[in-house]
N, CA, C and O atoms as a GROMACS GRO file, in nm:
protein
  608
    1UNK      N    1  -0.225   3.955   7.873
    1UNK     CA    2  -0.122   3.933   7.970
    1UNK      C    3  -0.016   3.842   7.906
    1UNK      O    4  -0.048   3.730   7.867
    2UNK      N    5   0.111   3.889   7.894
    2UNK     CA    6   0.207   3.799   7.899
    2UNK      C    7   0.237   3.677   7.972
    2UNK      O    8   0.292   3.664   8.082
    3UNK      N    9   0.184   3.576   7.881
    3UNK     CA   10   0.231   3.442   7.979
    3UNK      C   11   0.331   3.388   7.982
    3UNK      O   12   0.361   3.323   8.082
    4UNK      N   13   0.444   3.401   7.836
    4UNK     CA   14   0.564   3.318   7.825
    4UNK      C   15   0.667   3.401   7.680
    4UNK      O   16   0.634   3.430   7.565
    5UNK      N   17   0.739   3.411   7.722
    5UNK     CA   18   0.842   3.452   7.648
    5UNK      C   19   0.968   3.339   7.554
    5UNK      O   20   1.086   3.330   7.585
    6UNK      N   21   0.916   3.281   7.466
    6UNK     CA   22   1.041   3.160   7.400
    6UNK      C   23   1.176   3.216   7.289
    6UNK      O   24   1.153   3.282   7.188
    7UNK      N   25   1.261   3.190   7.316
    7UNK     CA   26   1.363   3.170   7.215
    7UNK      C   27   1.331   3.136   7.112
    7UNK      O   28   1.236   3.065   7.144
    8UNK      N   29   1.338   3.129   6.979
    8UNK     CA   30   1.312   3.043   6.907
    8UNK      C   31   1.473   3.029   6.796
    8UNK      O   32   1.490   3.122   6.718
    9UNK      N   33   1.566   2.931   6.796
    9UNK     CA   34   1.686   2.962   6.734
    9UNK      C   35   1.624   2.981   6.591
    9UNK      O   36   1.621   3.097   6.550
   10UNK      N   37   1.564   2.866   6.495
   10UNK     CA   38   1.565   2.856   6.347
   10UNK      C   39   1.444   2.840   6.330
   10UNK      O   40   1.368   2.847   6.427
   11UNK      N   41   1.394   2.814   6.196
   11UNK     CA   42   1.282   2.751   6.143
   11UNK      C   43   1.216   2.650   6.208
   11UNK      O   44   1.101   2.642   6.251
   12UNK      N   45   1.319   2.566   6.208
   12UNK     CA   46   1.259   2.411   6.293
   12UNK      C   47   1.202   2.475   6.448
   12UNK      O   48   1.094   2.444   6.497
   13UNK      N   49   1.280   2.551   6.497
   13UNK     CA   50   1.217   2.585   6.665
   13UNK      C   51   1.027   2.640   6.659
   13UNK      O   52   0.934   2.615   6.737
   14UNK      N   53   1.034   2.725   6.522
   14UNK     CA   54   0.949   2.823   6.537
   14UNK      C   55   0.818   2.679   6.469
   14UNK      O   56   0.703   2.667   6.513
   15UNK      N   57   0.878   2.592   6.360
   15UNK     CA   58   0.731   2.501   6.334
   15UNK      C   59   0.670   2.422   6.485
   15UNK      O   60   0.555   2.414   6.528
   16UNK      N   61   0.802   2.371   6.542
   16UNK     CA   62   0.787   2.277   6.686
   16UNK      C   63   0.735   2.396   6.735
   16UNK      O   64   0.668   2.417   6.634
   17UNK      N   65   0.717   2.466   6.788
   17UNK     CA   66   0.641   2.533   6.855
   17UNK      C   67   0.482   2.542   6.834
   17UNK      O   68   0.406   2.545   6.931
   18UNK      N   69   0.438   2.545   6.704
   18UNK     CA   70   0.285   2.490   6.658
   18UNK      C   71   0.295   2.389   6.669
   18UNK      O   72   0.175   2.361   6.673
   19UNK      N   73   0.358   2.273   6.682
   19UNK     CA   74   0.319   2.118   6.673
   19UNK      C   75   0.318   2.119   6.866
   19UNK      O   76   0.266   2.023   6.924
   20UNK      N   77   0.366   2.209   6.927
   20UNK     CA   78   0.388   2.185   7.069
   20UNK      C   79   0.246   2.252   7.095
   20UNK      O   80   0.186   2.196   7.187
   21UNK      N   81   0.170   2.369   7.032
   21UNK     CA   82   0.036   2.404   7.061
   21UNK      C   83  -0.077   2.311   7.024
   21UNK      O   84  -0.183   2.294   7.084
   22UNK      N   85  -0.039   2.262   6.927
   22UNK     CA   86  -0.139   2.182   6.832
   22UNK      C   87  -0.232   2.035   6.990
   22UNK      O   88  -0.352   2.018   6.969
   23UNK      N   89  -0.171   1.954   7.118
   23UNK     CA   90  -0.234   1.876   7.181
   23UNK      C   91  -0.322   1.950   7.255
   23UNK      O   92  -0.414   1.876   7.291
   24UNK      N   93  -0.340   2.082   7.302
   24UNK     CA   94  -0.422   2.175   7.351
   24UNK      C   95  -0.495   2.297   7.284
   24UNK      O   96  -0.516   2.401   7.346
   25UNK      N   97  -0.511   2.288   7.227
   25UNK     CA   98  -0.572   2.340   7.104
   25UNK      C   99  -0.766   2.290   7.081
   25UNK      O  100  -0.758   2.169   7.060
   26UNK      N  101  -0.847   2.308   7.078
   26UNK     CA  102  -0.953   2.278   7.062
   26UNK      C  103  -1.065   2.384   7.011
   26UNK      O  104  -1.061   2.505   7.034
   27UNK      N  105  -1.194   2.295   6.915
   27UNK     CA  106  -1.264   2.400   6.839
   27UNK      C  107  -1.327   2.466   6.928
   27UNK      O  108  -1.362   2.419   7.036
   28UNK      N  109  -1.349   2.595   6.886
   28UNK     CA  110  -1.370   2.700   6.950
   28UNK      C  111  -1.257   2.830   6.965
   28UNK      O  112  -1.283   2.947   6.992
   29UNK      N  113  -1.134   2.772   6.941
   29UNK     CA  114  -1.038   2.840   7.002
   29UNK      C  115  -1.016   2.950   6.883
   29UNK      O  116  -1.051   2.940   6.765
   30UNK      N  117  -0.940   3.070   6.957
   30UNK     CA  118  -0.891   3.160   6.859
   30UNK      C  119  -0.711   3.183   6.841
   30UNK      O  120  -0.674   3.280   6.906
   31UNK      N  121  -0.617   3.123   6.777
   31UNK     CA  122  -0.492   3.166   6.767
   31UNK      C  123  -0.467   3.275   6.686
   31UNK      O  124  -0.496   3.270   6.567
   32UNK      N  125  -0.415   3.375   6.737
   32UNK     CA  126  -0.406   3.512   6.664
   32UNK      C  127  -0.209   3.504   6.624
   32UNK      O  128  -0.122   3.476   6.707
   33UNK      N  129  -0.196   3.525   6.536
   33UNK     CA  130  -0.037   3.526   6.475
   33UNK      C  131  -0.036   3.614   6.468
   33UNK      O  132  -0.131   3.674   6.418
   34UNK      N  133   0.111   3.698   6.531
   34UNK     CA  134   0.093   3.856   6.498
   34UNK      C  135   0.262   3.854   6.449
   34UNK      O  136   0.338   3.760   6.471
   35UNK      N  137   0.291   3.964   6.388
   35UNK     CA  138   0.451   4.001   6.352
   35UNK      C  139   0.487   4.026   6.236
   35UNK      O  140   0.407   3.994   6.148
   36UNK      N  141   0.582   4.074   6.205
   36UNK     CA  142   0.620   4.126   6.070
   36UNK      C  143   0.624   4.034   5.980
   36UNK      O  144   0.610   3.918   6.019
   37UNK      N  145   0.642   4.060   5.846
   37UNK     CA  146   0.639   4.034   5.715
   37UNK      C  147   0.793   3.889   5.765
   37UNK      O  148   0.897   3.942   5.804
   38UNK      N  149   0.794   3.738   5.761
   38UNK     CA  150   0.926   3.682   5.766
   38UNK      C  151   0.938   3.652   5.910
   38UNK      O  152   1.034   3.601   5.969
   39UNK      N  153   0.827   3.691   5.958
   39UNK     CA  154   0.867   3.646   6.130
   39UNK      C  155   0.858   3.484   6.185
   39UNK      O  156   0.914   3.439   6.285
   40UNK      N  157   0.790   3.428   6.109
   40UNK     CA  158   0.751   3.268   6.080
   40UNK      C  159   0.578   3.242   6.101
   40UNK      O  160   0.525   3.132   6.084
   41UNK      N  161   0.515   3.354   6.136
   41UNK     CA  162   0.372   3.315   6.134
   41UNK      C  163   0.316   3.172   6.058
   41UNK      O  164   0.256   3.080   6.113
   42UNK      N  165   0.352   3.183   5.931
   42UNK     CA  166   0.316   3.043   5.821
   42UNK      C  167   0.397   2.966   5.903
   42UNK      O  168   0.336   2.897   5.985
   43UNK      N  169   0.542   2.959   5.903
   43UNK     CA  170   0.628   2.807   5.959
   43UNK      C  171   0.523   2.758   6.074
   43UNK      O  172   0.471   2.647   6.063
   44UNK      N  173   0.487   2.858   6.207
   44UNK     CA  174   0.408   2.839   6.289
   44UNK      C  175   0.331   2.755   6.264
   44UNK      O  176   0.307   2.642   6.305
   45UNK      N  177   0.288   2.830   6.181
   45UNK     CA  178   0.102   2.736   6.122
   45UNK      C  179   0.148   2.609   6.089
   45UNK      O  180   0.126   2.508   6.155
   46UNK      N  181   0.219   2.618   5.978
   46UNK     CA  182   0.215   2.475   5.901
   46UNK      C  183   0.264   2.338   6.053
   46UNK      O  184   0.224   2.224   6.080
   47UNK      N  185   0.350   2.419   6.104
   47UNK     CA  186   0.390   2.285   6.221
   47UNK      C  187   0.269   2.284   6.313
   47UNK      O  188   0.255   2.171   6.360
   48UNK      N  189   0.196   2.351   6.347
   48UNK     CA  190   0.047   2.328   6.360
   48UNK      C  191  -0.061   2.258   6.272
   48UNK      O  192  -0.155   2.201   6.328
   49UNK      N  193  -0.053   2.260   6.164
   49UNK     CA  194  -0.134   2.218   6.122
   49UNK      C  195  -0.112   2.077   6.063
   49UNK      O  196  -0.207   2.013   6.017
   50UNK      N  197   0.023   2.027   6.065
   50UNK     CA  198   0.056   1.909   6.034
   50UNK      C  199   0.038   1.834   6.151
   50UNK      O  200  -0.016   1.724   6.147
   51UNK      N  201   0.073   1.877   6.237
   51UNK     CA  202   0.056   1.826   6.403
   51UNK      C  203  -0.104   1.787   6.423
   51UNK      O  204  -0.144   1.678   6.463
   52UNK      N  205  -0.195   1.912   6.384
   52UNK     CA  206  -0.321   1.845   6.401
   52UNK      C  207  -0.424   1.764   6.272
   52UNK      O  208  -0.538   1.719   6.284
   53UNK      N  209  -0.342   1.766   6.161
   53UNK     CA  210  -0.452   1.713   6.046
   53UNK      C  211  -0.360   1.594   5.972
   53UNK      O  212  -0.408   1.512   5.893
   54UNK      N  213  -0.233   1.599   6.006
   54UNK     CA  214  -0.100   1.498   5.956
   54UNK      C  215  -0.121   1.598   5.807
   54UNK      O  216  -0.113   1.516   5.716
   55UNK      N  217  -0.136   1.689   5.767
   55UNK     CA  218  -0.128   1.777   5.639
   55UNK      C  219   0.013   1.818   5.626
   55UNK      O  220   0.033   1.918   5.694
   56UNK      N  221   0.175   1.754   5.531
   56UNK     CA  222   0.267   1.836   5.601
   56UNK      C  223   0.258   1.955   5.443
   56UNK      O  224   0.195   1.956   5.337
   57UNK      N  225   0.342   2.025   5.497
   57UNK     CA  226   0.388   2.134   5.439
   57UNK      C  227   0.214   2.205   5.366
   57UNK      O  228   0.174   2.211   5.250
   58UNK      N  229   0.165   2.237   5.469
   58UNK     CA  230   0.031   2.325   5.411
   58UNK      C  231   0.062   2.424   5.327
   58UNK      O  232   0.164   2.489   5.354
   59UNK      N  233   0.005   2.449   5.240
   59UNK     CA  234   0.034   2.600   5.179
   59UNK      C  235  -0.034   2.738   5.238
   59UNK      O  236  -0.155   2.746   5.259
   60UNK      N  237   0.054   2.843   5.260
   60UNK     CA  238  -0.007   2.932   5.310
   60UNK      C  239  -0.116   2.999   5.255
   60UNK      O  240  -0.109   3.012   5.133
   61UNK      N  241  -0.246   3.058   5.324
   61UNK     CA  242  -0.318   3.139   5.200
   61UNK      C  243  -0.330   3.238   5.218
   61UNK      O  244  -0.421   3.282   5.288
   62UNK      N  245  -0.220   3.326   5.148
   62UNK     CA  246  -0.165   3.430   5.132
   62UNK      C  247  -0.246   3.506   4.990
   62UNK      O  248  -0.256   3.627   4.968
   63UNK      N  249  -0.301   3.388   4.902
   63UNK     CA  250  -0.347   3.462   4.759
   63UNK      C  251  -0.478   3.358   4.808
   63UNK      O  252  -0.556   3.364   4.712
   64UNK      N  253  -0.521   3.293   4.881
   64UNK     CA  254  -0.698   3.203   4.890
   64UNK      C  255  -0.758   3.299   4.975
   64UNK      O  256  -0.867   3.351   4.953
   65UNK      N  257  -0.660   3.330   5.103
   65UNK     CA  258  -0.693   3.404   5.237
   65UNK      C  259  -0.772   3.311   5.330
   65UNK      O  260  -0.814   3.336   5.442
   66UNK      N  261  -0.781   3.210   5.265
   66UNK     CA  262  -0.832   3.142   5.342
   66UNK      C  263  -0.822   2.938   5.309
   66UNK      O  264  -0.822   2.886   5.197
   67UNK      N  265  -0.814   2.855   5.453
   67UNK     CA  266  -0.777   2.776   5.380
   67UNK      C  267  -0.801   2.641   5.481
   67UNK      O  268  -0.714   2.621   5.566
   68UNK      N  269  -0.919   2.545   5.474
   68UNK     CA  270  -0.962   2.485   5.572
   68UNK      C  271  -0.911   2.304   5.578
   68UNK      O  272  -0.849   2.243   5.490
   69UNK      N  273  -0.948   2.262   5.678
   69UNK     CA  274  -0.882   2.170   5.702
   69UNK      C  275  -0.978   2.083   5.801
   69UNK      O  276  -1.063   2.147   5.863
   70UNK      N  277  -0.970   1.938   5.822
   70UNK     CA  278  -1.009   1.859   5.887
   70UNK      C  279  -0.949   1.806   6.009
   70UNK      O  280  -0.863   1.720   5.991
   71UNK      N  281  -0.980   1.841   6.137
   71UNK     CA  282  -0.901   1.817   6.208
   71UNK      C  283  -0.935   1.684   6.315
   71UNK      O  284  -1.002   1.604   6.249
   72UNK      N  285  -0.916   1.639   6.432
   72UNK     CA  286  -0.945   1.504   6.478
   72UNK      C  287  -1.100   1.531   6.519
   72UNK      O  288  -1.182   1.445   6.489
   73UNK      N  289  -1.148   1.658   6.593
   73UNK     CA  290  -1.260   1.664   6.640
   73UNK      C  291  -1.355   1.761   6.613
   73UNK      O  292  -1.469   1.762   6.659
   74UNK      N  293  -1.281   1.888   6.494
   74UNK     CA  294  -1.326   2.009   6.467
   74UNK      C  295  -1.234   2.048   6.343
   74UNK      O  296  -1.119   2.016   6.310
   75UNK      N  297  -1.348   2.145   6.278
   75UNK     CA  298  -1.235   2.167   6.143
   75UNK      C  299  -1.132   2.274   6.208
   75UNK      O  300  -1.145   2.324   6.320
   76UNK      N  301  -1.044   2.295   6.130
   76UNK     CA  302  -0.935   2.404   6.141
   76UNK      C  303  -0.920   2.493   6.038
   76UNK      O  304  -0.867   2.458   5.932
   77UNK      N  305  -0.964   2.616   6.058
   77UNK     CA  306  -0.991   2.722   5.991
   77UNK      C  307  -0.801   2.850   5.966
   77UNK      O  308  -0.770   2.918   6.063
   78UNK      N  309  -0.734   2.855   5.870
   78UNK     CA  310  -0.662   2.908   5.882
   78UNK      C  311  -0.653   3.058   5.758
   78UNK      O  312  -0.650   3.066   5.635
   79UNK      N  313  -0.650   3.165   5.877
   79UNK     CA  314  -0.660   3.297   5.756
   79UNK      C  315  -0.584   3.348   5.767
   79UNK      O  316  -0.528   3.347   5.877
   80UNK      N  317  -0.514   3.452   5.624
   80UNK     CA  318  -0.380   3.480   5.645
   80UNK      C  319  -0.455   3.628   5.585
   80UNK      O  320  -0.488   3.624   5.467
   81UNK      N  321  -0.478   3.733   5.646
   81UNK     CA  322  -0.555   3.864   5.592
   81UNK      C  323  -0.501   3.927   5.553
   81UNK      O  324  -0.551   4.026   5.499
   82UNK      N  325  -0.347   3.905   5.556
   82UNK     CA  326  -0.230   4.054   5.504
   82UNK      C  327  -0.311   4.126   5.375
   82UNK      O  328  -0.312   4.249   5.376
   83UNK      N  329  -0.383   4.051   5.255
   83UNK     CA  330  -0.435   4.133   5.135
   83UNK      C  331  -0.594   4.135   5.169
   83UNK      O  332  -0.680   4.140   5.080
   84UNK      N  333  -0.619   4.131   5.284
   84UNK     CA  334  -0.739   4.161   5.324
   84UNK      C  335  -0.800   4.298   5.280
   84UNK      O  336  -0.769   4.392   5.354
   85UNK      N  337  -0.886   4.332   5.166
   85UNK     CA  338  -0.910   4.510   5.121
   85UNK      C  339  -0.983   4.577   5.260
   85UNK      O  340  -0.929   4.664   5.328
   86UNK      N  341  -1.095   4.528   5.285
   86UNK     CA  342  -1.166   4.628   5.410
   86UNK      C  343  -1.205   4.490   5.539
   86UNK      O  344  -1.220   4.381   5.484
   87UNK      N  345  -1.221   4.489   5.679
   87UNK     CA  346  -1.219   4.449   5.760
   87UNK      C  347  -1.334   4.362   5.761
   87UNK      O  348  -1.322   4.255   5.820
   88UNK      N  349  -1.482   4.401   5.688
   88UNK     CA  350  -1.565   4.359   5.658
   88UNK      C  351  -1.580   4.263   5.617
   88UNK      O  352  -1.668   4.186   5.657
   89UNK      N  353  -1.472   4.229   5.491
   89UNK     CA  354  -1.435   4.135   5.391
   89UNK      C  355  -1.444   3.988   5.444
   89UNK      O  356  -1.501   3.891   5.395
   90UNK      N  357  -1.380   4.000   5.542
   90UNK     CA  358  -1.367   3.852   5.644
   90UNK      C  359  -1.472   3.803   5.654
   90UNK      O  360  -1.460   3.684   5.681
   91UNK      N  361  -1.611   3.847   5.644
   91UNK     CA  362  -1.698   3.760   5.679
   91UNK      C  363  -1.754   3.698   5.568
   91UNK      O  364  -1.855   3.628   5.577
   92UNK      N  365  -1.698   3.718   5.469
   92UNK     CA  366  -1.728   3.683   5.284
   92UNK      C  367  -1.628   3.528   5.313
   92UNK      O  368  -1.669   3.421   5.269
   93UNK      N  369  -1.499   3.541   5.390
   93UNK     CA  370  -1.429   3.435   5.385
   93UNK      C  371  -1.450   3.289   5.467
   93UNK      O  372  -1.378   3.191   5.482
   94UNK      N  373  -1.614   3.333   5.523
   94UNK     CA  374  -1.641   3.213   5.649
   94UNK      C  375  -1.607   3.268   5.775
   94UNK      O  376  -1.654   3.196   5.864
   95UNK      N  377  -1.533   3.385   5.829
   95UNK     CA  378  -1.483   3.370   5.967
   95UNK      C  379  -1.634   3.350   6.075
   95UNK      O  380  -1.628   3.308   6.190
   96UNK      N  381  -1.742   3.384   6.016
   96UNK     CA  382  -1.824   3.318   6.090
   96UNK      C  383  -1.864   3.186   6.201
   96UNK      O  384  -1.902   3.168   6.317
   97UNK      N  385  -1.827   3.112   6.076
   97UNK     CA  386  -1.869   2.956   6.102
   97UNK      C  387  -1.784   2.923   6.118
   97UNK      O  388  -1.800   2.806   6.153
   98UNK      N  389  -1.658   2.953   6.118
   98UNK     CA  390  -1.514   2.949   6.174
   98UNK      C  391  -1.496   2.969   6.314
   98UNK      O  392  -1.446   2.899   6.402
   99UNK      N  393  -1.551   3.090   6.310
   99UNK     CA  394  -1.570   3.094   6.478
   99UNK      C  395  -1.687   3.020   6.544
   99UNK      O  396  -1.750   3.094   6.620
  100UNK      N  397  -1.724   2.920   6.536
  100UNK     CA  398  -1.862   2.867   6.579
  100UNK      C  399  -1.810   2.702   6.560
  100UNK      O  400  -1.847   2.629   6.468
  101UNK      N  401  -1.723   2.666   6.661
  101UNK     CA  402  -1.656   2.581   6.690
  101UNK      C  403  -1.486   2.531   6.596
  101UNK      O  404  -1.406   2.443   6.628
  102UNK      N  405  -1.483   2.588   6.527
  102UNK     CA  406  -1.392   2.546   6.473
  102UNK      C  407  -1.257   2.586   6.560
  102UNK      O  408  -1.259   2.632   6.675
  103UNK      N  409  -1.155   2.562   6.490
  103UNK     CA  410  -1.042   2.580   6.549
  103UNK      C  411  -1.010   2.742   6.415
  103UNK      O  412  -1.031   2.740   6.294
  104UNK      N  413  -0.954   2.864   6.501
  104UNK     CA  414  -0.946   3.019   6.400
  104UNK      C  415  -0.769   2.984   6.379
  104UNK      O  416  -0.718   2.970   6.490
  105UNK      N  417  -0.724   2.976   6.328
  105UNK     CA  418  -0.574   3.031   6.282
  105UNK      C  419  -0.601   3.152   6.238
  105UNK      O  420  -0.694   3.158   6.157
  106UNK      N  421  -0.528   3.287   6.277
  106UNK     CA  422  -0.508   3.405   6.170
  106UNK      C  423  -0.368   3.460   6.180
  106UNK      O  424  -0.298   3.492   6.277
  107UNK      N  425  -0.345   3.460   6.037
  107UNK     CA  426  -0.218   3.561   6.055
  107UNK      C  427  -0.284   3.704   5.980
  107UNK      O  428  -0.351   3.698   5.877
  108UNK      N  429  -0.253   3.823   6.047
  108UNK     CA  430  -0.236   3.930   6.032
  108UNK      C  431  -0.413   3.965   6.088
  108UNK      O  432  -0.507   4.020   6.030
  109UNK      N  433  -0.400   3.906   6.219
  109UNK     CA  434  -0.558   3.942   6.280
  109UNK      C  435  -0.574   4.116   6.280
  109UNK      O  436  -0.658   4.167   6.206
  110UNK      N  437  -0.499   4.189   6.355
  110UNK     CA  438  -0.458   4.313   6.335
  110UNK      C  439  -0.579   4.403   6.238
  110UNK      O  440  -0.643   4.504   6.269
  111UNK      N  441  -0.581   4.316   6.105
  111UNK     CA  442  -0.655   4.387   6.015
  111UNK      C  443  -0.790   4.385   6.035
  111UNK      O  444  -0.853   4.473   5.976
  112UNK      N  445  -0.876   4.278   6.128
  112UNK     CA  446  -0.967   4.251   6.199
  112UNK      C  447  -0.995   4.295   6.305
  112UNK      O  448  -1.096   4.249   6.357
  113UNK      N  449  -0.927   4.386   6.368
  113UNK     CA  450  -0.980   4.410   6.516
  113UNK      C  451  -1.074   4.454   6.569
  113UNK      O  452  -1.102   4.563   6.519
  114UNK      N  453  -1.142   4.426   6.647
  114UNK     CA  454  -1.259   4.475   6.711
  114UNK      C  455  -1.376   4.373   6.658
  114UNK      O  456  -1.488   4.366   6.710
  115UNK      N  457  -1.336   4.296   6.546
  115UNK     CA  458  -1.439   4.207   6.488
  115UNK      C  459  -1.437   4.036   6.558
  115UNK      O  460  -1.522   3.949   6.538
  116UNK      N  461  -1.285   4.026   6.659
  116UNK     CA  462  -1.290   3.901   6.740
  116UNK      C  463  -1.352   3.921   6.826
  116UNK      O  464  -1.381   4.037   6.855
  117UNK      N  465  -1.400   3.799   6.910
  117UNK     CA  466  -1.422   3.785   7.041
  117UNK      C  467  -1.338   3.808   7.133
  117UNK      O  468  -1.237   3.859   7.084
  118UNK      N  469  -1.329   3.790   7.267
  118UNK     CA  470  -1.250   3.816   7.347
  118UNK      C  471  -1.187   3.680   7.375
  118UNK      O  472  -1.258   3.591   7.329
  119UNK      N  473  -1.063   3.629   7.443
  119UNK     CA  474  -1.027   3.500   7.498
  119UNK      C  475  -0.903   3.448   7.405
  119UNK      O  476  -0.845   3.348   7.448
  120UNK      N  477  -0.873   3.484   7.328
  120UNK     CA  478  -0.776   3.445   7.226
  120UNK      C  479  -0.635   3.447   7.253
  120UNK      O  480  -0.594   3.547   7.313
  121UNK      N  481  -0.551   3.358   7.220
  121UNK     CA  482  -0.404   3.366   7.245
  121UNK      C  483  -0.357   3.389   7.125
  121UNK      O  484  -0.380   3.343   7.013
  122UNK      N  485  -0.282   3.476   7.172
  122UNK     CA  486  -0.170   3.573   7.060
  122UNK      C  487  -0.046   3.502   7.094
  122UNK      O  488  -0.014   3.452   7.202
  123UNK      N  489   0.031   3.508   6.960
  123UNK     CA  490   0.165   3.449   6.941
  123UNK      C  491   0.213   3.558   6.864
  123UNK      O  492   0.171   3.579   6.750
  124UNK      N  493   0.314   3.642   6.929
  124UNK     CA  494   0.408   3.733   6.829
  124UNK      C  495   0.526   3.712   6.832
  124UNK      O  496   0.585   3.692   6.938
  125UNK      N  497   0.601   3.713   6.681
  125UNK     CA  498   0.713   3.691   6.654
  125UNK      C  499   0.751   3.763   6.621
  125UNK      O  500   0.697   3.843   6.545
  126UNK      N  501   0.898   3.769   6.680
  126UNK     CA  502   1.017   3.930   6.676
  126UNK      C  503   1.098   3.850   6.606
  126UNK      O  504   1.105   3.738   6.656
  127UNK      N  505   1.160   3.865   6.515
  127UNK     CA  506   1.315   3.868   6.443
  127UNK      C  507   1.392   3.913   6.598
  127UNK      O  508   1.351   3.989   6.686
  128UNK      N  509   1.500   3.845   6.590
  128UNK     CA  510   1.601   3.892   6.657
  128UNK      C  511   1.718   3.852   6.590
  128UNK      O  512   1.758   3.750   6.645
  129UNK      N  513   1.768   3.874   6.527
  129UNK     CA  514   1.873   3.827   6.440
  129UNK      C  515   1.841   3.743   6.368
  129UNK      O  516   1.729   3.739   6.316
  130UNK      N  517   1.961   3.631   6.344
  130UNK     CA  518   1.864   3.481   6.279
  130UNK      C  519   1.803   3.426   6.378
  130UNK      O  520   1.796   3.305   6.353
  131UNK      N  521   1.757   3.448   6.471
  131UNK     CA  522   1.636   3.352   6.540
  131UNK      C  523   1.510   3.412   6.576
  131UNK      O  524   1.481   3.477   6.475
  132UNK      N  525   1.448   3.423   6.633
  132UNK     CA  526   1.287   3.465   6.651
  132UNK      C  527   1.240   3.474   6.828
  132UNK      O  528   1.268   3.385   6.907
  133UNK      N  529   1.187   3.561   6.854
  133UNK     CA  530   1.113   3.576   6.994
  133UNK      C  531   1.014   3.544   6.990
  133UNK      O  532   0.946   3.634   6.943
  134UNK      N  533   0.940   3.434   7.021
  134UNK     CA  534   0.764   3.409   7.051
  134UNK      C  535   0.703   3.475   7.168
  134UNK      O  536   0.770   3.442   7.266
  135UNK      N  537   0.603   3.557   7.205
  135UNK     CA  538   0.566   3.632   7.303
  135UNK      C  539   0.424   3.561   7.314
  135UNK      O  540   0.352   3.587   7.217
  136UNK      N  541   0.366   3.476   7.411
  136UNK     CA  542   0.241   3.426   7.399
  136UNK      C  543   0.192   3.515   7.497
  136UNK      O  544   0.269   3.572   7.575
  137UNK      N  545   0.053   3.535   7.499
  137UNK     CA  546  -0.011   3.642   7.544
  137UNK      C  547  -0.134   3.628   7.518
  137UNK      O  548  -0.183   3.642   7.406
  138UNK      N  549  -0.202   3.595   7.630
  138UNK     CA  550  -0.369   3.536   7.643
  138UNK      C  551  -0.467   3.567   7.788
  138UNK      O  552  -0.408   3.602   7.890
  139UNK      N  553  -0.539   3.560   7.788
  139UNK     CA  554  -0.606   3.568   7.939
  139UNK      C  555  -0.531   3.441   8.054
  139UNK      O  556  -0.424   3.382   8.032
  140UNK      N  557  -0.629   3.420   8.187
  140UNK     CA  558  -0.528   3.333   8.234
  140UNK      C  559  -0.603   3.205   8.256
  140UNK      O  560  -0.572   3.142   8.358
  141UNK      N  561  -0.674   3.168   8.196
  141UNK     CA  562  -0.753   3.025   8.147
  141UNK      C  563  -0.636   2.931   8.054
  141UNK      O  564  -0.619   2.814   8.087
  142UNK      N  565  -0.551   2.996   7.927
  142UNK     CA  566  -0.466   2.984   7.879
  142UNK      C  567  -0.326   2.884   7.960
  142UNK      O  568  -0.250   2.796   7.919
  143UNK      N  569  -0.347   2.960   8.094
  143UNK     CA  570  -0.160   2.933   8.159
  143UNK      C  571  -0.199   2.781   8.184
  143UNK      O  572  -0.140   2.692   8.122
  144UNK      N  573  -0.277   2.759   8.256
  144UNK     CA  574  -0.252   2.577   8.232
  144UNK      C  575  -0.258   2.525   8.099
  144UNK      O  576  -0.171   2.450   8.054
  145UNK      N  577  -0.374   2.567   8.024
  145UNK     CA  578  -0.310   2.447   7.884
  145UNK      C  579  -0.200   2.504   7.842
  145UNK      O  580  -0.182   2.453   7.731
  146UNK      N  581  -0.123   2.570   7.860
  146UNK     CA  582   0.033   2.591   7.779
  146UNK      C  583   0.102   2.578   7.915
  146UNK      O  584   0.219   2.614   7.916
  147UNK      N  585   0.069   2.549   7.988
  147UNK     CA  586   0.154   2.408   8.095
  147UNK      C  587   0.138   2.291   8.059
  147UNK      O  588   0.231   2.214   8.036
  148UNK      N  589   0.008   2.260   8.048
  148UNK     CA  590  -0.022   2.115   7.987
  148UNK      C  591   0.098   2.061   7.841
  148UNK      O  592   0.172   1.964   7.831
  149UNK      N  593   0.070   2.175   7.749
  149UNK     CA  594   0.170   2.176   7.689
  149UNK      C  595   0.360   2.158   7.667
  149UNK      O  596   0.428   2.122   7.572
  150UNK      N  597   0.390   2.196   7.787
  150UNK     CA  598   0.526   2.197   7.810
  150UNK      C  599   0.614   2.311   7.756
  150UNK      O  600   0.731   2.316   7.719
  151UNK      N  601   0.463   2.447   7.770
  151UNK     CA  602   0.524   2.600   7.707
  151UNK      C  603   0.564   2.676   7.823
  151UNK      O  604   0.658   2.755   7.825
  152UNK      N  605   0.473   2.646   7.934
  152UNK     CA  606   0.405   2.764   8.044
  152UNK      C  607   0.484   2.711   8.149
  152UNK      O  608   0.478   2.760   8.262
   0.00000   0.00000   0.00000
């Protein structure tokens, strides 16, 4: 279900927007990044992930695929699957124990499907010119913490 539709003008809108997910956020959770090749998935992350580990400018893992982190109460697990070879593969990368409290970042979940759980909030980013559309889209357990947030 569509919960919220954002603007996003530049770069800076699209990191503040992970640093604005990052106080409601907790292990267990699944954030699914979806969108084309340049849509800001990584900017996303990294302003997420600086927000929750003070890590700034994370590197994406685009060539690790995978790339973990310490967070205040749970680790933070972030996968970027675009060179993911078969769907299987993921579980060679930890998504296991990833999912078993941690906090999931994925960009390019897509290549995984059917292998998540259910409950997860999706964030897709549209190009719209130079700025970006965020489409959040989750069950409705979601709409208060991204009220809590100051998204919803």
């Amino acid at each position: 279900m569509l919960l919220r539709a954002l603007d996003l003008a530049d770069e800076q809108a699209t990191g503040a927007l992970g640093a604005a997910l990052a106080p409601v956020l907790r292990g267990g959770d699944i954030l699914r990044l979806e969108g084309d090749l340049g849509a800001g998935k990584s900017t996303l992350a990294r302003g997420l992930i600086a927000a929750l580990t003070g890590v700034p400018d994370a590197p994406s893992p685009t060539f690790t695929l995978v790339e973990t982190y310490d967070g205040p109460d749970f680790a933070l697990w972030h996968f970027d699957l675009y060179r993911l070879e078969a769907p299987e593969d993921v579980w060679e990368l930890g998504l296991e124990e990833a999912l078993d409290g941690g906090l999931t970042l994925i960009e390019w979940p897509e290549r995984i499907e059917g292998l998540l759980p259910d409950g997860a909030l999706t964030v897709r980013l549209e190009v719209a010119g130079a700025a970006r559309v965020a489409r959040l889209e989750g069950d409705a357990p979601w709409k208060p913490r991204l009220s809590a947030a100051g998204i919803a």
